[in-house]
C-alpha positions as CSV (number, residue, x, y, z in Angstrom):
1,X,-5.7,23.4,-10.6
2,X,-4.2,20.1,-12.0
3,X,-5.9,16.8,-11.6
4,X,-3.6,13.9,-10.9
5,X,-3.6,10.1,-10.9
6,X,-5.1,9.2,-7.3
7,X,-5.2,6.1,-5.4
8,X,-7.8,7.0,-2.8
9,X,-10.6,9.6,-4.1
10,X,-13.6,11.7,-2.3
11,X,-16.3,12.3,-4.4
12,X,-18.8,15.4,-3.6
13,X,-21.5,15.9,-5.6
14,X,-24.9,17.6,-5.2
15,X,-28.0,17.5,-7.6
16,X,-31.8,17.6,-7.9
17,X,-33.3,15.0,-5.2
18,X,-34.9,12.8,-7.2
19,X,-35.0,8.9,-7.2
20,X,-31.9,6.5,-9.1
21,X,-29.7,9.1,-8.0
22,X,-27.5,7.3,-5.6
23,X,-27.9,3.8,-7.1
24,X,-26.6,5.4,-10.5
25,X,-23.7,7.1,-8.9
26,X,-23.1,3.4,-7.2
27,X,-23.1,1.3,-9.9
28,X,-21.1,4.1,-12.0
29,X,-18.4,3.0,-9.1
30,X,-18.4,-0.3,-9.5
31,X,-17.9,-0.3,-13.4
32,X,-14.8,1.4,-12.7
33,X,-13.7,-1.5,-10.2
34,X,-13.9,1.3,-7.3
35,X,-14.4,0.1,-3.6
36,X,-16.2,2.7,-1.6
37,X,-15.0,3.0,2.4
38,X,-17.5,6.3,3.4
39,X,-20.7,7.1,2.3
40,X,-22.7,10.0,3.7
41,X,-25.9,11.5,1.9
42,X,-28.6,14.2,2.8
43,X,-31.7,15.1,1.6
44,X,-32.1,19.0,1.9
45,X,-36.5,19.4,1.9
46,X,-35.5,23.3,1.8
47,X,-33.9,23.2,-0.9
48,X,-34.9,19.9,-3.1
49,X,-31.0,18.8,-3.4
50,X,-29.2,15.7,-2.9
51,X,-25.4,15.8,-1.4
52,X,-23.3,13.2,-0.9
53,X,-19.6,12.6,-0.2
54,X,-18.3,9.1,-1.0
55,X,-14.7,8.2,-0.3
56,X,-13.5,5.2,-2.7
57,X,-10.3,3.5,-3.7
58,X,-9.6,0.7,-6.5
59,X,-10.0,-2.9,-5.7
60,X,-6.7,-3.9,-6.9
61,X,-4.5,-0.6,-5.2
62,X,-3.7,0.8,-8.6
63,X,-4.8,4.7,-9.5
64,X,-7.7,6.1,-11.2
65,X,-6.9,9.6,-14.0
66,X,-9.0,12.1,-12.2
67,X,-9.7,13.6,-15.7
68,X,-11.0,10.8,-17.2
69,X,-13.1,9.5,-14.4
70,X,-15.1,13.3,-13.5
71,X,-15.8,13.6,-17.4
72,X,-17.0,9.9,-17.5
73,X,-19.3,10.7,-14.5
74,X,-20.6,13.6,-16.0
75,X,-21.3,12.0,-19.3
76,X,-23.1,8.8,-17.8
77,X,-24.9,10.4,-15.1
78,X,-25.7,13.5,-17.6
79,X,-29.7,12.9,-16.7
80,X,-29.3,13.7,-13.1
81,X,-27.8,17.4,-13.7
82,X,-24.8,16.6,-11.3
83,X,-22.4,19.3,-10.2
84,X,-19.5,17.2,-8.4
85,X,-16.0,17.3,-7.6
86,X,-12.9,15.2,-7.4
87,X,-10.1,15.0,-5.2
88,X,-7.0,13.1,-4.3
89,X,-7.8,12.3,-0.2
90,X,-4.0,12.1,0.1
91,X,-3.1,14.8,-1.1
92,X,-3.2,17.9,1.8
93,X,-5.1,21.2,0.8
94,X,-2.6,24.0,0.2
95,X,-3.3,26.8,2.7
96,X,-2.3,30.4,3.2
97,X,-3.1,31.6,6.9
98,X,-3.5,35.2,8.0
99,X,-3.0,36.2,11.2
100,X,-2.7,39.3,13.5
101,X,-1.7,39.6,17.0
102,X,-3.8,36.6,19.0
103,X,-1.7,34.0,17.8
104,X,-3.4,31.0,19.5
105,X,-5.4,29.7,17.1
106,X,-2.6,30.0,14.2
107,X,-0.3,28.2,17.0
108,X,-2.7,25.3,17.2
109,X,-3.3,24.5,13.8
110,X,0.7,24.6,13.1
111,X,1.2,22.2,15.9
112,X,-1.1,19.8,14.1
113,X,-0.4,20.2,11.1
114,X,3.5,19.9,11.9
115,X,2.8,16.6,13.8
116,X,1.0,15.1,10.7
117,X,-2.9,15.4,12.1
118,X,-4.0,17.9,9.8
119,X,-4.1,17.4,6.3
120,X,-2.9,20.9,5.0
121,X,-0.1,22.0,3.9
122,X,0.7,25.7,4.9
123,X,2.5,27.4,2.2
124,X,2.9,30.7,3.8
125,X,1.5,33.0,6.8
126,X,0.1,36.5,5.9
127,X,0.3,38.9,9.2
128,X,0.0,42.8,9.6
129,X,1.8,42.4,12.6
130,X,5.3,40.9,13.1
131,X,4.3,39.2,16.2
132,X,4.2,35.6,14.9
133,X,6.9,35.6,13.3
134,X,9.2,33.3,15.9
135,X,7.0,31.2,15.8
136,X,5.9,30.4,12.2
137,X,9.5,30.3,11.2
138,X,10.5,28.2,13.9
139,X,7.9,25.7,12.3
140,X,9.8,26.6,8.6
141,X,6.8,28.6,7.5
142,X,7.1,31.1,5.0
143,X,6.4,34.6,7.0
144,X,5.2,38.0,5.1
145,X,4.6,40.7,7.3
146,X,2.4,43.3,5.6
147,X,1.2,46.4,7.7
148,X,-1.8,47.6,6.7
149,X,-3.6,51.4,7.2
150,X,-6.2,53.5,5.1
151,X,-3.9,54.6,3.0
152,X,-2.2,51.2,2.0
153,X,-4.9,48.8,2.7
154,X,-5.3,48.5,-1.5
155,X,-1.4,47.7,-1.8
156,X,-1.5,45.8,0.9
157,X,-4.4,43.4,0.0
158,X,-3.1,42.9,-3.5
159,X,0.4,41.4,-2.0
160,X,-1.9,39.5,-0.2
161,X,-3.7,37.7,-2.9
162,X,-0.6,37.6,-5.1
163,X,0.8,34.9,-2.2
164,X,-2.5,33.5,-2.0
165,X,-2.0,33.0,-5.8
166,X,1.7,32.4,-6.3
167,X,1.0,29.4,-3.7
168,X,-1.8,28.1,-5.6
169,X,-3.7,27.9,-2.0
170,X,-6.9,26.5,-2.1
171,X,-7.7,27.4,1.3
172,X,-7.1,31.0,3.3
173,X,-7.4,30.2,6.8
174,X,-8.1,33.7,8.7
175,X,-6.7,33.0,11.9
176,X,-8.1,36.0,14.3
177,X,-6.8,38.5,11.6
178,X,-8.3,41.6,12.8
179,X,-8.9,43.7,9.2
180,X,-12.0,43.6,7.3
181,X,-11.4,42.2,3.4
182,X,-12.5,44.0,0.9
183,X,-15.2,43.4,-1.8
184,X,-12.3,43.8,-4.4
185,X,-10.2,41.2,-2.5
186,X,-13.0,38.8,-2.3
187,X,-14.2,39.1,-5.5
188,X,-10.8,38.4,-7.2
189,X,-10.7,35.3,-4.6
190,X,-10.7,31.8,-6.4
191,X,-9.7,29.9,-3.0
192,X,-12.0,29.4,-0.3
193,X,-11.8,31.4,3.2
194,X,-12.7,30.7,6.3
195,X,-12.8,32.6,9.3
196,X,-12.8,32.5,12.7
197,X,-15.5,34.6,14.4
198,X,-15.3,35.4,18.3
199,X,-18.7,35.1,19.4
200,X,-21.8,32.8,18.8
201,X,-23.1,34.3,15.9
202,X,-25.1,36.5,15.6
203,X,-23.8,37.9,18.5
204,X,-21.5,40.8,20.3
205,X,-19.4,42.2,17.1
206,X,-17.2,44.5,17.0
207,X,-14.3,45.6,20.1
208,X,-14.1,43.5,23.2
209,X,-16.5,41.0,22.9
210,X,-16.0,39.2,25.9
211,X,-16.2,42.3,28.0
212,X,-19.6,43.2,26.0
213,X,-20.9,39.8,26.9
214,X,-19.9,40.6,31.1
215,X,-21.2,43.6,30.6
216,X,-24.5,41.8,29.3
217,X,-24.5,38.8,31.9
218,X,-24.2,36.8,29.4
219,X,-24.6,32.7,30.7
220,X,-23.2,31.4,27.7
221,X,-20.2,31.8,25.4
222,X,-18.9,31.0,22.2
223,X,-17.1,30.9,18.7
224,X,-18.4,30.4,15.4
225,X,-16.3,29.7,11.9
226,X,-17.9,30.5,8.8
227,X,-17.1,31.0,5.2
228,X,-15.9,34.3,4.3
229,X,-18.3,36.6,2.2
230,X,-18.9,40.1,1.1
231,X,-21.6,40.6,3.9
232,X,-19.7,40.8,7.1
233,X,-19.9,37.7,9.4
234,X,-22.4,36.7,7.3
235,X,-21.5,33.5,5.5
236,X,-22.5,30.1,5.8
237,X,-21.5,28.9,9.0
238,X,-19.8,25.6,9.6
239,X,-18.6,25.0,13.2
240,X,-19.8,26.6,16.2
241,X,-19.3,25.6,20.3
242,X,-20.0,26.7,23.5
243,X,-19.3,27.5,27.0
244,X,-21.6,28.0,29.9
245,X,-20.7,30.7,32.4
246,X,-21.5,32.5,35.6
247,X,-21.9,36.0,37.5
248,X,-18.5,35.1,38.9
249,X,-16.9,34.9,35.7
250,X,-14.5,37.4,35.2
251,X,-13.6,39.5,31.8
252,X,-10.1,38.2,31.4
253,X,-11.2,34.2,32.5
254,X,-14.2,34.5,30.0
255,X,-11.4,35.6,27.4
256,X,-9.1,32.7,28.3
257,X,-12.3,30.1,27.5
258,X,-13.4,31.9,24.9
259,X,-9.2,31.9,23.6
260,X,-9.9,28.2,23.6
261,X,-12.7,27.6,22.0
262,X,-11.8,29.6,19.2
263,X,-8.9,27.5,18.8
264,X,-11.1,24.1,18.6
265,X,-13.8,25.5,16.5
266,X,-11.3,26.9,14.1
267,X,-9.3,23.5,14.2
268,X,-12.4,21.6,13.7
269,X,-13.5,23.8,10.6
270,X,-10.1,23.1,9.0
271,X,-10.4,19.6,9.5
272,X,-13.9,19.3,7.6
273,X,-13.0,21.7,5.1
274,X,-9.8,19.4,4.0
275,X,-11.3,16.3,4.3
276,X,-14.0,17.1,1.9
277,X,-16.6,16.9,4.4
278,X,-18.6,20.5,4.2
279,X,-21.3,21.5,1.3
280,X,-22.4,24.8,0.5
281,X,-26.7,24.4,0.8
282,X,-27.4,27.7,-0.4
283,X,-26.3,29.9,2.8
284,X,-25.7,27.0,4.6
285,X,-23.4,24.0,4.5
286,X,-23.9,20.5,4.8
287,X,-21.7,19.2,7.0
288,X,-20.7,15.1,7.1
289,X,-19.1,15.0,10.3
């Protein structure tokens, strides 16, 4: 992917924790006339890393070369083994959504995104079912319906990345898409995924999890969104809510709240993800909320 001339810029970067780290990365900043409006930091004891996320603009409105200024950082913090990234904060992460037949959470992030509170921008919608068609089209989404069975699920998955790829999407957002990626998709994968997972991980997996958690008496519900991986439900988790329920609670009412919190967790995700905010800690993520 390109870099660009940028006006406002979020740093990420990650390193050994050790001391001068974040006075260097400061006064690197300020050589280049840059005036910082966020800055978040954590010290991870597990791990013995340093992450931070600084958003900054120039002093006088004029642009920084995104080129010029990573490889400058790199060469005058080259002590402190960096490992950062760039971006343009107004630019909006180009997304690819999959979706299968529960369409509420892909409805919700359209709506936001169409009324300018999301920063994505949705290049296309990926769906083995033809049910969301209407809808995404309505919004003047791109719309590839691409059934899916044993037989065809190779086919199918490499149509898939091609419009992952053709869209240059740096973000797949799976939005309830009930079918199981394969190692071979995921491997070939250069954009990030995220997924929206219907239970409070680790949790009820599989069919009906709502009706598993009645069955269970369960007091509490919930939804979790993660990064995709090879291990299934397995990745780092970012975003995660609950609900508390009752022994009155029915099936289909626990599966209306449940419906909803999906909806905000996945939101919420999306949010973090595309404004730089989340940082992969090993199996975990730092999060700056």
């Amino acid at each position: 992917r390109f870099k660009m001339e940028a006006e406002k810029v979020i740093l990420q970067f990650s390193c050994p924790d050790k001391p001068g780290v974040l006075a260097a990365v400061t006064q690197f900043l300020f050589n280049k006339d840059a005036f910082m409006t966020e800055v978040s930091s954590f010290s991870a004891h597990d791990t013995k890393r340093f992450f931070n996320r600084i958003a900054f603009q120039k002093s006088d409105s004029s642009s920084f070369n995104l080129d010029t200024l990573e490889n400058d950082f790199l060469t005058d913090l080259n002590d402190f083994n960096i490992d950062c990234s760039f971006y343009n904060a107004e630019v909006p992460c180009r997304t690819v959504i999959a979706v299968s037949k529960y369409s509420h959470c892909l409805n919700d992030i359209i709506h936001r995104w169409e009324v300018d509170a999301l920063p994505i921008d949705i290049k296309a919608i990926v769906s083995n079912h033809d049910d969301a068609r209407s809808f995404s089209e309505w919004n003047k989404i791109p719309y590839h319906h691409l059934p899916v069975s044993t037989e065809t699920k190779k086919e199918q998955e490499k149509l898939f990345k091609d419009i992952i790829d053709d869209n240059d999407a740096e973000l797949v957002i799976l939005a309830r898409y009930m079918q199981i990626l394969s190692p071979e998709f995921l491997d070939g994968l250069t954009s990030d995924c995220i997924n929206i997972h219907h239970s409070f991980l680790p949790g009820f997996k599989g069919a009906k999890p709502y009706h598993q958690a009645y069955d269970r008496g369960v007091k509490i519900i919930g939804a979790t969104a993660h990064y995709v991986t090879d291990d299934l439900d397995e990745g780092p988790i970012i975003e995660q809510d609950i609900r508390r329920v009752d022994h009155s609670t029915s099936p289909e009412s626990m599966q209306q709240s449940g419906y909803d919190i999906e909806s905000s967790v996945l939101l919420r995700a999306v949010r973090l993800y595309s404004e730089r905010r989340i940082m992969l800690n090993g199996i975990k993520t730092v999060v700056f909320n």
